[in-house]
Z-matrix of the N, CA and C atoms (Angstrom, degrees):
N
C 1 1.453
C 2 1.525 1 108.59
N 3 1.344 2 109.67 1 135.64
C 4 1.694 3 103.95 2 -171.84
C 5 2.209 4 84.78 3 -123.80
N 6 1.572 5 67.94 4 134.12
C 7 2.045 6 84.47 5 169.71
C 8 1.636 7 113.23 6 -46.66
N 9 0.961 8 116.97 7 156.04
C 10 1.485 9 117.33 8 171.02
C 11 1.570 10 113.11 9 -145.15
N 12 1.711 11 112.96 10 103.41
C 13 1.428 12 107.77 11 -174.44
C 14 1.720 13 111.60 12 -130.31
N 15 1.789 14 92.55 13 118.33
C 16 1.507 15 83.83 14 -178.93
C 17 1.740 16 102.39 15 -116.89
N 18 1.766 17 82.62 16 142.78
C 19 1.672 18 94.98 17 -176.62
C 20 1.667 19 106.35 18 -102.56
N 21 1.456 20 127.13 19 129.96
C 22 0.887 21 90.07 20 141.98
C 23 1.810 22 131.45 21 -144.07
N 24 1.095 23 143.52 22 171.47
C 25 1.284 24 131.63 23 168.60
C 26 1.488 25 122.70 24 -26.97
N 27 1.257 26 114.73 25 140.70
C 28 1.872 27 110.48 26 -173.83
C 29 1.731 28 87.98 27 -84.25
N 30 1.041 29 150.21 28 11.17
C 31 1.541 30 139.70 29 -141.46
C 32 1.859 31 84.20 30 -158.27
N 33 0.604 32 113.55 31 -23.99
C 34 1.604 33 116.92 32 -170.26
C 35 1.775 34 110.91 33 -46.09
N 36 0.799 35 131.23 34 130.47
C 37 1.533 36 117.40 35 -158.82
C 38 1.768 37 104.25 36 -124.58
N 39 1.230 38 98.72 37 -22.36
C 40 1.424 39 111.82 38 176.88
C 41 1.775 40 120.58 39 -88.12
N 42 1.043 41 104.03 40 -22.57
C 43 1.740 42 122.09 41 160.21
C 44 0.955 43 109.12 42 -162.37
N 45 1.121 44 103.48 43 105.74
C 46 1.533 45 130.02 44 -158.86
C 47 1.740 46 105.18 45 -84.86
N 48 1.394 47 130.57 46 -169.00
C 49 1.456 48 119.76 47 -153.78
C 50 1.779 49 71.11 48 -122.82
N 51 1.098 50 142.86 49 8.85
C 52 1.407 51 134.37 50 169.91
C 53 1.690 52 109.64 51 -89.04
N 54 1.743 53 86.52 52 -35.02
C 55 1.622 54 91.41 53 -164.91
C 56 1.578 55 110.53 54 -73.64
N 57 1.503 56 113.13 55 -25.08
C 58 1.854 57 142.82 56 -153.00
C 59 1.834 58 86.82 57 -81.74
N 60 1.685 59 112.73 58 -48.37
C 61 1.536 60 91.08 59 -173.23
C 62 1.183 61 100.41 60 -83.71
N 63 0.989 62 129.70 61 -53.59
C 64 2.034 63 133.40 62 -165.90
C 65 1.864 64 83.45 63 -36.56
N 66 1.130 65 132.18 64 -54.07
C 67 1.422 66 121.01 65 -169.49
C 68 1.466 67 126.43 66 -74.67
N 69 1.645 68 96.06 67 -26.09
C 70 1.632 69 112.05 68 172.82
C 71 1.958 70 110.98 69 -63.81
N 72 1.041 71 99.38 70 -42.93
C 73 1.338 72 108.97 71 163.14
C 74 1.336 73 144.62 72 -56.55
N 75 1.145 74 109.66 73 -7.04
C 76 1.401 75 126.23 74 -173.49
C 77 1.311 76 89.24 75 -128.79
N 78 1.151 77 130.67 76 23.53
C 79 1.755 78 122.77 77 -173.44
C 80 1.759 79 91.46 78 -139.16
N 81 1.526 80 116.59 79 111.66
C 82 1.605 81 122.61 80 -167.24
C 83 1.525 82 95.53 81 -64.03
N 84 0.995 83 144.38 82 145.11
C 85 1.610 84 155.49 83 -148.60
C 86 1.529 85 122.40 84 -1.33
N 87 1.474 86 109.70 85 25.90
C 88 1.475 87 111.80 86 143.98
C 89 1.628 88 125.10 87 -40.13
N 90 1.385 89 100.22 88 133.13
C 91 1.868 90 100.63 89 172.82
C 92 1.344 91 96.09 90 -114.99
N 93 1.360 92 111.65 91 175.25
C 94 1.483 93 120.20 92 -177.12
C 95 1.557 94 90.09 93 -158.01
N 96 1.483 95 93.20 94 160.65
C 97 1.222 96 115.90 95 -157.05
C 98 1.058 97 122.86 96 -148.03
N 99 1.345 98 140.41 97 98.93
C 100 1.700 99 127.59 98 -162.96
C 101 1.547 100 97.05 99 -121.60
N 102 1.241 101 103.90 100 121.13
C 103 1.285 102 135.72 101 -170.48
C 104 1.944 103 110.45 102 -67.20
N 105 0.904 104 154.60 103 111.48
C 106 1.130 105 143.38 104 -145.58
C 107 1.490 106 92.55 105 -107.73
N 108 1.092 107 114.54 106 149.79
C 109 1.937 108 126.48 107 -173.00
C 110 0.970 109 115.26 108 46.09
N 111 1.546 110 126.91 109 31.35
C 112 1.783 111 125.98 110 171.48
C 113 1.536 112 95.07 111 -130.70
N 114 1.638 113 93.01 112 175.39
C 115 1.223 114 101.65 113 -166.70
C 116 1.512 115 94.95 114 -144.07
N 117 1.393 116 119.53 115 -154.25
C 118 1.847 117 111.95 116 -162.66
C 119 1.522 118 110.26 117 -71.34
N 120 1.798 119 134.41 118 -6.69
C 121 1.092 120 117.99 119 -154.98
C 122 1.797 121 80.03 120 -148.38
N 123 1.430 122 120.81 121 59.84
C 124 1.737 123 142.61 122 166.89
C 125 1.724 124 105.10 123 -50.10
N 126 1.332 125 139.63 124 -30.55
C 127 0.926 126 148.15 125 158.62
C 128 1.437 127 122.47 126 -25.68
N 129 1.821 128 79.58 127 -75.74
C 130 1.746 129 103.70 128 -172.80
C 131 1.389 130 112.10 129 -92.04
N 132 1.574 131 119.51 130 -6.93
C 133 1.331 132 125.23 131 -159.34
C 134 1.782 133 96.31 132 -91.29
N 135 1.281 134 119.80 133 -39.88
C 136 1.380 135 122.70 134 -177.99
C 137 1.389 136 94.13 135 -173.58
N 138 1.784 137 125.71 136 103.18
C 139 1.043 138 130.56 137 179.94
C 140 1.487 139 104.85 138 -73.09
N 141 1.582 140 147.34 139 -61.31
C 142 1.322 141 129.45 140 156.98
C 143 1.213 142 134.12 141 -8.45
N 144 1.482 143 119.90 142 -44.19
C 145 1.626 144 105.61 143 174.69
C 146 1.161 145 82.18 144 -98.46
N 147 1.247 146 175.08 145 -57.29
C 148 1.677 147 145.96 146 -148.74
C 149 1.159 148 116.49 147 -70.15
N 150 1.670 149 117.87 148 -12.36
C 151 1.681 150 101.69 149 166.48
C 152 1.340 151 101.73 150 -87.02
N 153 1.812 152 131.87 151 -9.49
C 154 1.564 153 116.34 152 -175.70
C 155 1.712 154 89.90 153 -57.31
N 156 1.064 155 119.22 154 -53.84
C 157 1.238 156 122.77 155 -168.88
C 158 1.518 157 126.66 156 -59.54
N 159 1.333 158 117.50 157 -30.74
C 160 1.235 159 125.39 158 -167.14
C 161 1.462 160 115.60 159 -83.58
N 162 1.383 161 91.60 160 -42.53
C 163 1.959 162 92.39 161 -165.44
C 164 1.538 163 120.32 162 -92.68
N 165 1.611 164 103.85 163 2.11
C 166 1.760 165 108.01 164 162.10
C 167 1.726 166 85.71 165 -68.40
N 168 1.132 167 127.10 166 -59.11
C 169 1.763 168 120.74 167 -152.66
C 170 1.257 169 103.88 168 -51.87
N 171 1.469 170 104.42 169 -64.77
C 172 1.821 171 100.46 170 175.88
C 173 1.312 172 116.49 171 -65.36
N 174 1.418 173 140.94 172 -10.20
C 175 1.468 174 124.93 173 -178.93
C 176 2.261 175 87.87 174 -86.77
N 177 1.248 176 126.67 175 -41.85
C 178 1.292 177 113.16 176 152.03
C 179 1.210 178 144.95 177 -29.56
N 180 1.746 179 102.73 178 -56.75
C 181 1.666 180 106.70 179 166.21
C 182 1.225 181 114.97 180 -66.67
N 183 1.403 182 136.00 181 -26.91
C 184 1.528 183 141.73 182 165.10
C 185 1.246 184 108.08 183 -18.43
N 186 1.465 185 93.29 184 -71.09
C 187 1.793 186 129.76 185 -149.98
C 188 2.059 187 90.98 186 -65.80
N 189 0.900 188 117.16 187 -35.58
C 190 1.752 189 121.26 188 -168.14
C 191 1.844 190 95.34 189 -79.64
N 192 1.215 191 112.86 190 -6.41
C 193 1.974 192 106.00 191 -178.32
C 194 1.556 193 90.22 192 -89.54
């Protein structure tokens, strides 16, 4: 079984945080994640809040090796 985590921007307009669960849902222990004050490119948009977000997932995917 491989984790399945989709993040996405609350502002994101191109996959939107409507489209991220309707898909999380159809994905058997998919999480989803909507990123609050980002938008499709959370990286470059404000790297500080995208690691709040990022490094629970990977300190998670860690834990599954």
């Amino acid at each position: 079984q491989c984790p399945v985590y989709l993040l996405t921007g609350e502002y994101d307009f191109s996959c939107t945080p409507e489209d991220t669960l309707r898909t999380a849902r159809r994905i058997k222990g998919a999480q989803a994640i909507i990123m609050e004050g980002l938008g499709h490119f959370p990286m470059s948009e404000d790297p500080t809040q995208f690691r709040h977000y990022i490094l629970p997932v990977l300190d998670q995917i860690r834990g599954h090796e």
